[in-house]
N, C-alpha and C positions, 0 to 999 in steps of 0.2 A: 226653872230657868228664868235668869231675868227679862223682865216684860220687854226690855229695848238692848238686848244683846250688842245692839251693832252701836249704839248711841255716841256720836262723836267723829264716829266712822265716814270714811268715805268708798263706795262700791259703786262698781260700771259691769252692767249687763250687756254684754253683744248677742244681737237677737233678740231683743228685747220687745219686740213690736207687735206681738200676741203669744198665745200659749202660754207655754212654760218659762220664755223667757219674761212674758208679761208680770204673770203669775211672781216671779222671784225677785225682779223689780219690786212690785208694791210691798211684796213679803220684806226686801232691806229694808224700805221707807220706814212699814213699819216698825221694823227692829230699833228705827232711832239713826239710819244712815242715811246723810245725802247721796243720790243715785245718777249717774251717768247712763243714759240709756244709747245704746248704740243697734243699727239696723237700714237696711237701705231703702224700707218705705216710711218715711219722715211726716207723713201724716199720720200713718199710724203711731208713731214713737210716742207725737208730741200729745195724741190723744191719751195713751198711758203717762206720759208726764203728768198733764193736766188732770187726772185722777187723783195721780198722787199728791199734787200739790192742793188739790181742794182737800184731801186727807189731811192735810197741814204738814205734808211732806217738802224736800227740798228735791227738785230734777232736773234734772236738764238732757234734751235731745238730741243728738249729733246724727247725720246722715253719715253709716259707715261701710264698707262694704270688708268682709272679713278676709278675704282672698287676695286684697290690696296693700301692697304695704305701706304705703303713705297713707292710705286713709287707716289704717291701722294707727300708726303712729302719730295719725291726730287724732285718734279719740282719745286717746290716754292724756298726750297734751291739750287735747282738753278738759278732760280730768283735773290736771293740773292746775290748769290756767283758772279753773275755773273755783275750786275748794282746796290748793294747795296741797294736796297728798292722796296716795291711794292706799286702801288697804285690803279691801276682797275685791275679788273679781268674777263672773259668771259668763264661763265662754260656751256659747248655749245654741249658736248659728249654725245651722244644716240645710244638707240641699242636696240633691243625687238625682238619676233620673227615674222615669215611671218601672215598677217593678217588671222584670224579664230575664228570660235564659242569659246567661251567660255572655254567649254569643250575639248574641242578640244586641245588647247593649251598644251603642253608636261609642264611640273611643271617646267625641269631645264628652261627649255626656257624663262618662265615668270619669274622665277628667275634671269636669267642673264639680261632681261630687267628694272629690277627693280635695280640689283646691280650698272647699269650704271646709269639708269637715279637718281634714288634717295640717293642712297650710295653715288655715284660719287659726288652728287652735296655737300653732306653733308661732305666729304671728302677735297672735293675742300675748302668750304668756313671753317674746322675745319683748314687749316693751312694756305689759306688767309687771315686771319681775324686777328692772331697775326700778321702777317708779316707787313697788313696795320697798326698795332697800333702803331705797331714802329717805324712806319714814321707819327705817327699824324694823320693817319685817310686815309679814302680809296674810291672807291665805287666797288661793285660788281652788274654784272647782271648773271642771269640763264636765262637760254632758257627751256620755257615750250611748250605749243602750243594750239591756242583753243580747242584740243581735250582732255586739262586738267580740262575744267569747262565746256564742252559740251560732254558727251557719244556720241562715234562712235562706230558701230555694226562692232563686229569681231579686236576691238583692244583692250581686254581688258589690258593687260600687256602695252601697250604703253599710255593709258587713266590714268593705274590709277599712273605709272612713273610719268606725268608731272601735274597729280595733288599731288601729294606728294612732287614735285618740287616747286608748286605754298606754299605750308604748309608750307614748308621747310624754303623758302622766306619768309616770315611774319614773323615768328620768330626769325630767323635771325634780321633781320631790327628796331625788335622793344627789342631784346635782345642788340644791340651796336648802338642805335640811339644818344644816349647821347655820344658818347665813338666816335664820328668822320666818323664811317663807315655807308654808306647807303649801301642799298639791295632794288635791285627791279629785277623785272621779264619780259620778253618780249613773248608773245603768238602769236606766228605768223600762218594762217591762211594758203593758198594753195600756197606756193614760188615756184619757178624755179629752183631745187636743180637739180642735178643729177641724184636724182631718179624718178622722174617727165621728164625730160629731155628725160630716157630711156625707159620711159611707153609710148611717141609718142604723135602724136599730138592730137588722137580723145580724149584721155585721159587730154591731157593739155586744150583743149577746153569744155569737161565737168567739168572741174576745174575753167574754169573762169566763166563756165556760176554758178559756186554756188554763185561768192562773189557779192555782188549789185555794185562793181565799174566796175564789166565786162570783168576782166583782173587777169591775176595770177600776184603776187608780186614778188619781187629780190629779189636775195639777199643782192646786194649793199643796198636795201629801210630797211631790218632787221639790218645790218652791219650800219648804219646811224642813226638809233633808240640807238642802243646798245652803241655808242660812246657818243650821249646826254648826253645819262642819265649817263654816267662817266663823263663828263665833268663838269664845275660851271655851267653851265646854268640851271644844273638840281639840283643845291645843297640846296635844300628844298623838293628833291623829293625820299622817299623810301617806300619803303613796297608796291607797287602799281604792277598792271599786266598790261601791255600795251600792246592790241591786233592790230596786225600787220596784216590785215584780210582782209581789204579794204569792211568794212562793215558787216563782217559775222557776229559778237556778236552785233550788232544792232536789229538783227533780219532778218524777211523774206522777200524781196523784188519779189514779183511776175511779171512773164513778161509783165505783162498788169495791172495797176491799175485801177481800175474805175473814172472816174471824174462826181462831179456835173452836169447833163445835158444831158450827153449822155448816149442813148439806154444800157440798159443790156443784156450782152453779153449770152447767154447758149451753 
C-alpha cells in the first residue's frame, strides 16, 4: 500500500478529540491528508491538531457539535473555506446514556443518544456528500459497533444508535454509488479506548477473554481500517460493515473445543 494513501487529500474527522477519532485523525495526517478535526471539547481538538502539525501534518480544529445542524454545516464549510475541497470523511461521534434496563432509561437520555449517533451521522453525510460531489466524488466511513447487529443487555439507546448508523450507511452508499461517493461502515468490537482504560484491568481482561483472538483491539488497528476503505485500495468497496472484533461476529469460540479422539470432558 502506498506510504501516503490520502496525499493531496482533504479528510474531516467528527469526534475527533480523543480515542478513535483521535487515533484516525493522525492516521489521515499521516496518509499525506490535510484534516479537519471536529468535536465540542476544542481544547482537546486543537491539542490533537497541534500533534499533528508538529508531525508536519496540516489541521485544523473547529468546535462542532454533531446533533446540530448549523454547526454541522460549518464544519464542512469550513473544510472548505479552509483547503478548498473534501474528499473522505470520519463520522466517529457517540454518546448515549450510562448503561440500564430498558425501562430504566430516562426518555431525554435515549434521545440525546440517538440525536448523536443517528442524527449526527445523517447530518454529517447531508453536507458531506455535496462537498464530495464537487470535487468528483468522495468516500465516507461511520463508526457503528458490533452492538449494532448483536443486542447487548442494558444498552438499549446505544444498540439501536449504531444500528440506525449501519441503515443509514446502506442507503447512503447505494443512493450516490453511481454519483463517485462510497459509504461503508466499520463495527468495531472491545478496543482500548479511554473508557476501557479507566474501567481497569480485571474489566480489560474480561473483554479479551470475549473476542476468539484473546486480546482487546486499538485503536491505531480501527484508525487503519478507516483510512483503507478512504483510500483507492478500497475503491470498489461500499455499503459493507467491517467488523473490527477480532472474531466476535464469527461466532462463539469456547475455551476448550473437543477434538476427534479424545475423552469427553463433563
Amino acid at each position: 500500500m502506498n506510504d501516503l494513501p490520502l496525499q493531496g487529500r482533504v479528510a474531516m474527522v467528527a469526534g475527533a478529540s480523543k480515542g478513535i477519532g483521535a487515533a484516525t485523525a493522525e492516521a489521515f495526517a499521516a496518509g499525506g491528508a490535510a484534516v479537519v478535526l471536529g468535536a465540542r471539547d476544542l481544547e482537546a481538538l486543537n491539542q490533537v491538531a497541534a500533534r499533528i502539525r508538529g508531525n508536519g501534518g496540516r489541521a485544523l480544529a473547529v468546535r462542532t457539535d454533531v446533533s446540530d445542524e448549523a454547526s454541522m454545516r460549518e464544519f464542512t464549510e469550513a473544510a472548505l473555506a479552509e483547503y478548498g475541497r473534501l474528499d473522505a470523511a470520519f463520522n466517529d461521534a457517540t454518546d448515549g446514556p450510562m448503561p440500564a434496563p430498558l425501562t430504566d432509561i430516562d426518555t431525554a437520555e435515549f434521545d440525546r443518544g440517538i440525536a448523536t449517533n443517528v442524527r449526527g451521522t445523517f447530518l454529517g453525510m447531508k453536507y458531506q456528500i455535496p462537498a464530495m460531489l464537487r470535487g468528483g466524488g468522495g468516500a465516507i466511513v461511520n463508526m457503528a459497533s458490533l452492538a449494532g447487529s448483536t443486542g447487548v443487555a442494558n444498552l438499549a439507546a446505544y444498540v439501536a444508535g449504531k444500528a440506525g448508523i449501519i441503515g443509514l450507511t446502506k442507503v447512503a452508499a447505494l443512493d450516490y454509488a453511481d454519483k463517485g461517493i462510497r459509504v461503508n461502515v466499520v463495527a468495531p468490537g472491545t478496543i482500548l479506548t479511554h473508557h476501557l482504560e479507566r474501567a481497569g484491568e480485571q474489566a480489560q481482561r474480561g473483554a479479551a477473554m470475549a473476542a476468539p483472538m484473546g486480546r482487546i483491539g486499538t485503536v491505531t488497528e480501527v484508525a487503519n481500517t478507516v483510512l483503507w476503505l478512504c483510500s483507492e485500495q478500497a475503491s470498489y468497496i461500499t455499503g459493507i460493515v467491517v467488523p473490527i472484533d477480532g472474531g466476535q461476529s464469527a461466532g462463539t469460540k469456547p475455551p476448550h473445543m473437543y477434538r476427534p479422539g479424545e475423552p469427553m470432558r463433563h
